[in-house]
C-alpha distance (Angstrom), angle and dihedral (degrees) to the residues before:
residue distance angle dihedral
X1 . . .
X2 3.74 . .
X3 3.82 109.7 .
X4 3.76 122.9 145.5
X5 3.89 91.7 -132.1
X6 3.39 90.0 64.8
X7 3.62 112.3 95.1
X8 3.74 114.9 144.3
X9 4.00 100.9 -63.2
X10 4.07 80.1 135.0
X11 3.72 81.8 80.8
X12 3.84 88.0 68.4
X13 3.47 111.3 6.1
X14 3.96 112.3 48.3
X15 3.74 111.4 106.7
X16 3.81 96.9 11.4
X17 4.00 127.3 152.4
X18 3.98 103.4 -126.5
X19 3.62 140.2 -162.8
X20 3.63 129.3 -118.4
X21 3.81 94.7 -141.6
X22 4.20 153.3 174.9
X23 3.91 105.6 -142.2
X24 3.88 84.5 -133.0
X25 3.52 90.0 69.9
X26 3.48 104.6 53.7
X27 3.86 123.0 130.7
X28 4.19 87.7 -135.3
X29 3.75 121.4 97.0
X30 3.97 85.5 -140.8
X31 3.56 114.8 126.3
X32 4.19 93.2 -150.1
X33 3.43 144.9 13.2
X34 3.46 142.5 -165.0
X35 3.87 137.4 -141.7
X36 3.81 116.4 -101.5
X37 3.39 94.7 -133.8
X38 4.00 113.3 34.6
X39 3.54 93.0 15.3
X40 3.91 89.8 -133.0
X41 4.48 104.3 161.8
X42 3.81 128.1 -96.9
X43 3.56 119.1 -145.6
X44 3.95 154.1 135.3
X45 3.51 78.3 -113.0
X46 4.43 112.9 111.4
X47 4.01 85.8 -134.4
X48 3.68 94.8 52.4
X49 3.70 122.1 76.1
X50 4.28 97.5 -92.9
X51 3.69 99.8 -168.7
X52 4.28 126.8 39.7
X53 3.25 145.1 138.9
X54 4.01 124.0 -79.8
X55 3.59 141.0 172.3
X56 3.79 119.0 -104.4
X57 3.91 94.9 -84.3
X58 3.20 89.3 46.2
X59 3.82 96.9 -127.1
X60 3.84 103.2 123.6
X61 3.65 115.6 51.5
X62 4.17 124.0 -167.5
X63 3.95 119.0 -170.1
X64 4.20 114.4 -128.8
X65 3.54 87.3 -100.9
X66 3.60 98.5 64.9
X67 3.48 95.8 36.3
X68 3.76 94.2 56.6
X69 4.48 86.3 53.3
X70 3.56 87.8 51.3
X71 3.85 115.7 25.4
X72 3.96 84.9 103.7
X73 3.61 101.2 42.4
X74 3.67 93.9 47.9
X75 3.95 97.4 36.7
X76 3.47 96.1 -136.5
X77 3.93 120.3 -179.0
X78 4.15 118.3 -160.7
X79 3.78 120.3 -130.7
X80 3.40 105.6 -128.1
């Protein structure tokens, strides 16, 4: 697939368990985020993107968008 948000997050991200998950409830003391693929921001903040995907420690965050283009590719499963 050639897509410029790809970038070698395979590296760490193929395979993973991940979160359904509201940024406000992270476990980080980070104040934003941003998507691993498009880069778009996570915050608390009503123009950010609020809710996302992340892996269990909550340290890599992707938007809905990019999860739905590569849920398949990456072979994600969701913790429920």
């Amino acid at each position: 697939m050639n897509d410029w948000r790809l970038t070698n997050q395979a590296k760490y991200l193929i395979n993973k368990l991940l979160l359904m998950k509201n940024y406000k409830d992270r476990t980080s003391s980070a104040d934003h985020d941003h998507c691993e693929f498009c880069l778009d921001r996570f915050s608390e903040d009503k123009q950010d993107i609020n809710l996302g995907y992340c892996t269990e420690d909550c340290y890599h965050w992707i938007c809905p968008n990019c999860y739905n283009d590569f849920k398949d590719l990456f072979q994600w499963k969701i913790k429920l």
